[in-house]
SETIGU-661616 format. One line per 2 residues: number of its first residue (from 1); their letters; for each residue x, y, z of C-alpha. Coordinates in steps of 0.05 Angstrom, whole numbers, plus 5000, padded with zeros to 4 digits. Layout:
N
NUM = A = X,Y,Z  ...
// end
This chain:
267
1 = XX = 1965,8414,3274  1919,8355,3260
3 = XX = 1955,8352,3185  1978,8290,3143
5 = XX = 2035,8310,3099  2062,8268,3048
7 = XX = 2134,8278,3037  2191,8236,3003
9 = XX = 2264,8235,3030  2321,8248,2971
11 = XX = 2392,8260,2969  2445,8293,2922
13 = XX = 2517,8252,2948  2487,8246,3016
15 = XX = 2464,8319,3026  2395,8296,3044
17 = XX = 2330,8333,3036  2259,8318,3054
19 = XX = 2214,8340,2998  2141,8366,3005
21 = XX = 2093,8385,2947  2058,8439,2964
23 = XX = 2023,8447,2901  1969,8396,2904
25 = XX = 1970,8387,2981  1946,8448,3024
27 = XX = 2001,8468,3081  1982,8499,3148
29 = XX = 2045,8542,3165  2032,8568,3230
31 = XX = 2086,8542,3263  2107,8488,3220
33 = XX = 2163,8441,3255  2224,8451,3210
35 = XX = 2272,8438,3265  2239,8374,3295
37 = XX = 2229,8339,3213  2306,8363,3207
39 = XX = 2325,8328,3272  2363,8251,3260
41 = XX = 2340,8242,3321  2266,8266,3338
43 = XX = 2243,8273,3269  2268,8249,3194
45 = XX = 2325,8274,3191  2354,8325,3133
47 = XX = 2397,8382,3119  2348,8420,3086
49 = XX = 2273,8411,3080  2250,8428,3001
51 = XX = 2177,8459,2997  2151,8463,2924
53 = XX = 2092,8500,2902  2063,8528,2840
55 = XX = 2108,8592,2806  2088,8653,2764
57 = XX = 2148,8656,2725  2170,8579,2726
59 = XX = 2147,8507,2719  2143,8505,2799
61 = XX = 2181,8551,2858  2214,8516,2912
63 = XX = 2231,8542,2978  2293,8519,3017
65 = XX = 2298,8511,3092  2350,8503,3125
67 = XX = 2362,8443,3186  2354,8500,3233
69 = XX = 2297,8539,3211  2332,8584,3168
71 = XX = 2313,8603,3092  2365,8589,3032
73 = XX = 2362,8623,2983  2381,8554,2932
75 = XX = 2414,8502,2927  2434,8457,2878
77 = XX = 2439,8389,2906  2364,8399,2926
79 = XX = 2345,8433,2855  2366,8370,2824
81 = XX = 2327,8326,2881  2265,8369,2853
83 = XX = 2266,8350,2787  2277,8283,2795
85 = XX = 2214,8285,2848  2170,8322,2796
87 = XX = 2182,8271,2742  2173,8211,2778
89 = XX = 2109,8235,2811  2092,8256,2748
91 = XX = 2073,8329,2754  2119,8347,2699
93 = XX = 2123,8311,2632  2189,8348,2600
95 = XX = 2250,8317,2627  2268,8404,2616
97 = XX = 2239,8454,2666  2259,8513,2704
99 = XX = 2250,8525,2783  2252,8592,2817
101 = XX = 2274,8609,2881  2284,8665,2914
103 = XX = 2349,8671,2883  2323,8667,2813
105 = XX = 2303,8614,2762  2352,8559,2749
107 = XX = 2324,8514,2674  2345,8441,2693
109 = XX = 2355,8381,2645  2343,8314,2658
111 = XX = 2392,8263,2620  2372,8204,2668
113 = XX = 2380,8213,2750  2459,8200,2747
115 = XX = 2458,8262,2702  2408,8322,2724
117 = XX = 2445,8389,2698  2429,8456,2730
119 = XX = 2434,8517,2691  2456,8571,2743
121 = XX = 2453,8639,2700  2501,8693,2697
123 = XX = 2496,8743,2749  2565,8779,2749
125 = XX = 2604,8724,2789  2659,8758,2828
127 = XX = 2712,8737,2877  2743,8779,2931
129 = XX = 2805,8758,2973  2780,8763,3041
131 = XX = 2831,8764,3103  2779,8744,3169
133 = XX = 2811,8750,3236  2781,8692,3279
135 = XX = 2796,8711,3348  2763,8644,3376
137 = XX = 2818,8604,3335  2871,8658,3348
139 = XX = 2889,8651,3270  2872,8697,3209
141 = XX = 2839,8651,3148  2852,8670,3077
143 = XX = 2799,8658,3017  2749,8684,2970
145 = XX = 2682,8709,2977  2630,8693,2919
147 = XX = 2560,8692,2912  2520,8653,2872
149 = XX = 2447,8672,2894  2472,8646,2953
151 = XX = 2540,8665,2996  2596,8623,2991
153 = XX = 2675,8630,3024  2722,8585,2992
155 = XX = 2795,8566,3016  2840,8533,2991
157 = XX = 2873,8477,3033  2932,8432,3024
159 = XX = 2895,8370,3051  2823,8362,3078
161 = XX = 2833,8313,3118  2883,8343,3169
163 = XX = 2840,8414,3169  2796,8421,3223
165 = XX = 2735,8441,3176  2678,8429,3227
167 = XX = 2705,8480,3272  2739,8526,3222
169 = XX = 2671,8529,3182  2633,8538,3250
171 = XX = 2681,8602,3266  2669,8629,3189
173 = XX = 2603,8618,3168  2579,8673,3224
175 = XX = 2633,8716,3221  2607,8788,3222
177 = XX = 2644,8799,3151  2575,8763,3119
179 = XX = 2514,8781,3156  2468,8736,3129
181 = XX = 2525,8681,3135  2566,8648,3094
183 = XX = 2573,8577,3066  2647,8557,3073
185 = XX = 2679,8512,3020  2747,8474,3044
187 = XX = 2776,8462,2962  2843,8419,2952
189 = XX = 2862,8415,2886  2879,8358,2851
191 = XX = 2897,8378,2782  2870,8433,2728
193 = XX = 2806,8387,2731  2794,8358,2790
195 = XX = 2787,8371,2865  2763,8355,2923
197 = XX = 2717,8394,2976  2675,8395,3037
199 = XX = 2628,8442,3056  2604,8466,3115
201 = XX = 2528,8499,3101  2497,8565,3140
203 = XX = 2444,8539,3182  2459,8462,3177
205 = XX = 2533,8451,3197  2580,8409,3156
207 = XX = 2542,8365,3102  2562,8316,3058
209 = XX = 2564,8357,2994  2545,8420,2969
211 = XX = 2516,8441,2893  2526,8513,2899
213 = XX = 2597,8504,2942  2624,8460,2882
215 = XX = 2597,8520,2831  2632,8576,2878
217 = XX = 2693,8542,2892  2713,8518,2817
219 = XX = 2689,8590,2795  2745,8621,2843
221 = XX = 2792,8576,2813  2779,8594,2743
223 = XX = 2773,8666,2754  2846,8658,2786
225 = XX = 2874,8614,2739  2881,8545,2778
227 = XX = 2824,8510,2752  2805,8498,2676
229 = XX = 2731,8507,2645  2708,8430,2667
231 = XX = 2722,8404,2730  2709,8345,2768
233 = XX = 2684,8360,2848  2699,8298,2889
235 = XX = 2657,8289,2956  2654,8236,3010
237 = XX = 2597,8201,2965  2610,8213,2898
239 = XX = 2624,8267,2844  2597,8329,2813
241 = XX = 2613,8365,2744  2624,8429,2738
243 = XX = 2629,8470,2670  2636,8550,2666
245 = XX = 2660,8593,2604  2670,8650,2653
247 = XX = 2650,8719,2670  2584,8729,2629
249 = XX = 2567,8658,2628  2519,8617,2660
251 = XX = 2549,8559,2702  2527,8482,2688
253 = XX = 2531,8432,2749  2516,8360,2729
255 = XX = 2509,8303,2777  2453,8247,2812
257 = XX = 2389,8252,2853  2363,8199,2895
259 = XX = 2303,8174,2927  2305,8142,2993
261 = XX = 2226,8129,3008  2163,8157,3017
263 = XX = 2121,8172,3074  2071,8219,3108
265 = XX = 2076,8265,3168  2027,8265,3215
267 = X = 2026,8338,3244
// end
C-alpha cells in the first residue's frame, strides 16, 4: 500500500481496540489488512479495529470491524474508547457528543475516563426465549435473544467458571437461528444489582468484556423480573454500570476508556 497510518491502541476492561481517524488522514481501502492489525501475533493485536470519519447526522461516524474482517454494527466498549480518543486529540471540545454507526447514533457524556456514559436509545427492546438444539454439543441451550443494534443471546448460568463458554459461545454465535450471528452473553447473577458475565463476540471469539452484552443481558433480566433498574456488570478487568427504566427507554452504560500508546502503520 505504501501508506503511514497513525493509529492509537485503547481498551474498555481489556476489550482492546485499535483506533484510526479517518477524518483528517486519507485511507486507501483496497484491501486494507484488518485481519493481520487484529492478529496478537503478526500485527497489533485487537478485538475490533475502530475507524472514525466525519458524519452527516453526528459529531463523527465510526465504523466497527471485527478481529476477523467482519463489520459490527456498535459497540459500546469501543464507543466509549472514541470519545475518549476525540477529546484527547482534541478534535472535539464538548466533553458531550453523539457518534453514529450503522446502528444509529448513540449521544455520549464524558464525566472523566473512569466515567464515559453511553446513551443507547430506545428501539423497542425485546426478549424472546429461544430453545437452540446444538447437535455438536449433543445438548439443547436455553436463553434470550435481544438486539440492541446489534444481536445478542443471553443465558443464564449458575457459575461461569465451571461453563465451558469458549466452546458453548463458538457452537451459538453461528447457529443458523441468527444469520448474521449472534453475540452470546454467559450472565450469573449475583443479587437484584449485580452480576457477573463473559461474552463471547461474533467475529472475534471470547473477549474480555462486552458494552452492548452487559446492556442486553441486564435488559433480559429486568424485562423478566430478576434484575432491578441499576446494575452493576462485573468482568475479568473491572466493572460496568448499567441503568434502564424499561420498555420505551433509552439504556445508559457507564464505565472507563483507556489508552495504551500511539503509533503508526506502515502499510
Amino acid at each position: 500500500m505504501n501508506q503511514n497510518l497513525r493509529f492509537t491502541k485503547m481498551h474498555g476492561l481489556g476489550n482492546d481496540f485499535i483506533v484510526i481517524d479517518a477524518a483528517t488522514q486519507q485511507i486507501k481501502w483496497n484491501h486494507f489488512p484488518f485481519r493481520k492489525l487484529a492478529d496478537r501475533h503478526l500485527g497489533i493485536g485487537c478485538d475490533q479495529i475502530l475507524i472514525i470519519d466525519q458524519s452527516n447526522s453526528a459529531d463523527f461516524f465510526c465504523r466497527i470491524f471485527n478481529a476477523n474482517g467482519s463489520e459490527a454494527e456498535q459497540c459500546g466498549n469501543g464507543l466509549r474508547c472514541v470519545a475518549r480518543f476525540l477529546n484527547e486529540k482534541g478534535l472535539h471540545q464538548s466533553l458531550k457528543m453523539t457518534i453514529e454507526t450503522i446502528a444509529g447514533v448513540f449521544p455520549i457524556e464524558i464525566k472523566d475516563f473512569d466515567h464515559i456514559r453511553v446513551t443507547i436509545p430506545a428501539n423497542g427492546i425485546e426478549s424472546s426465549t429461544l430453545n437452540l438444539q446444538i447437535p455438536s454439543l449433543k445438548q439443547t441451550i436455553n436463553g434470550s435473544s435481544l438486539s440492541l443494534g446489534n444481536p445478542h443471546f443471553i443465558i443464564r448460568v449458575d457459575d461461569i467458571q465451571d461453563t465451558d463458554t469458549n466452546r458453548i459461545g463458538a457452537a451459538i454465535s453461528t447457529h443458523p437461528a441468527f444469520p448474521n450471528g449472534t453475540n452470546v452473553g454467559f450472565m450469573q447473577i449475583i443479587n437484584t444489582n449485580q452480576v457477573r458475565l463473559c461474552t463471547y463476540e461474533r467475529g472475534a471469539g471470547e473477549t474480555n468484556a462486552c458494552g452492548s452484552n452487559a446492556c442486553a443481558a441486564v435488559a433480559s433480566g429486568i424485562l423478566d423480573g430478576s434484575l432491578k433498574n441499576s446494575v452493576n456488570v462485573d468482568f475479568k478487568y473491572g466493572q460496568l454500570l448499567i441503568e434502564w427504566q424499561g420498555k420505551g427507554e433509552p439504556v445508559y452504560m457507564t464505565g472507563p476508556a483507556v489508552t495504551v500508546f500511539d503509533g503508526e502503520l506502515k502499510l
